[in-house]
C-alpha positions in Angstrom: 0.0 0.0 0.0 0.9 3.6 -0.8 0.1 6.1 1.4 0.9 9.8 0.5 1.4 12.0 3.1 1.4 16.2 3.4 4.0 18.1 4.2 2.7 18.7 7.6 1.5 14.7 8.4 5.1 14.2 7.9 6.4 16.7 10.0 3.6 16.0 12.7 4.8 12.2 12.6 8.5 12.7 12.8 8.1 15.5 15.6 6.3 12.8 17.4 9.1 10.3 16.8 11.6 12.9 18.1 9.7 13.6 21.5 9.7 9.8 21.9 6.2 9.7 21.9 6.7 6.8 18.9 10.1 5.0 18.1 9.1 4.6 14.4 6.7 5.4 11.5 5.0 1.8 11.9 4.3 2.2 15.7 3.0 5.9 14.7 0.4 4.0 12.6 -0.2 1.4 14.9 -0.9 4.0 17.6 -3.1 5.9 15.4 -5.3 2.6 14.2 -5.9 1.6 17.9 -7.3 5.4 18.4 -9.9 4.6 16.1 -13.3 4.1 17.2 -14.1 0.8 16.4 -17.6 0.1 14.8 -18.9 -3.4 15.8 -18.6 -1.5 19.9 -21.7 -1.0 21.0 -23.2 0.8 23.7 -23.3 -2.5 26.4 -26.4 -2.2 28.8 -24.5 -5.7 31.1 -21.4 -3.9 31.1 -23.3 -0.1 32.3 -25.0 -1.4 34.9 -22.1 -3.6 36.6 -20.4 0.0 36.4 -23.6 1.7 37.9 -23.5 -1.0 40.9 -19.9 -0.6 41.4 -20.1 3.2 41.4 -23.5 3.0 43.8 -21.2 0.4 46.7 -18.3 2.6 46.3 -20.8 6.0 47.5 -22.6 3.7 50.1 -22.0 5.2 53.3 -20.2 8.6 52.1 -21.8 11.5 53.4 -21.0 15.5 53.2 -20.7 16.8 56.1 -22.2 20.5 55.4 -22.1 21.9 59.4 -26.1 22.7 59.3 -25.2 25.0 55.9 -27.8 25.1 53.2 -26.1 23.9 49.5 -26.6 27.7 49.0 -24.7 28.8 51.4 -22.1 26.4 51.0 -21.8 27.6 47.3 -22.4 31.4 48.4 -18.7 30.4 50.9 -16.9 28.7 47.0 -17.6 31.8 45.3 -15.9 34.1 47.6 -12.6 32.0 46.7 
């Protein structure tokens, strides 16, 4: 495969092998295929609601402690900072 590449691509792919970021051209395209959205993920309702439990037993139990302030108030006390 030929792949043509601007001016700029260029530069922007050997600026990134400079800063270390990538050790060649192959791992830059590599990186840059694995960024891609893929198109057969969908939107998983199992794997959302495990993460809705897990974020739900994590909270269990934490509480704010707002000293007998109002939410107001405690925002009113933020924006003077």
């Amino acid at each position: 495969m030929t792949i043509t590449l601007t001016p700029n691509q260029e530069r922007a792919i050997h600026d990134a092998i400079r800063a270390g970021v990538v050790r060649s051209v192959a791992e830059f395209i590599d990186t840059a295929i694995e960024a891609l959205p893929r198109r057969d993920a969908g939107f998983d309702v199992e794997e959302a609601r495990l993460a809705g439990a897990r974020i739900r037993e994590l909270r269990r139990g934490v509480r704010l402690d707002r000293g007998g302030l109002s939410i107001r108030a405690l925002a009113h006390i933020g924006h003077k900072y």
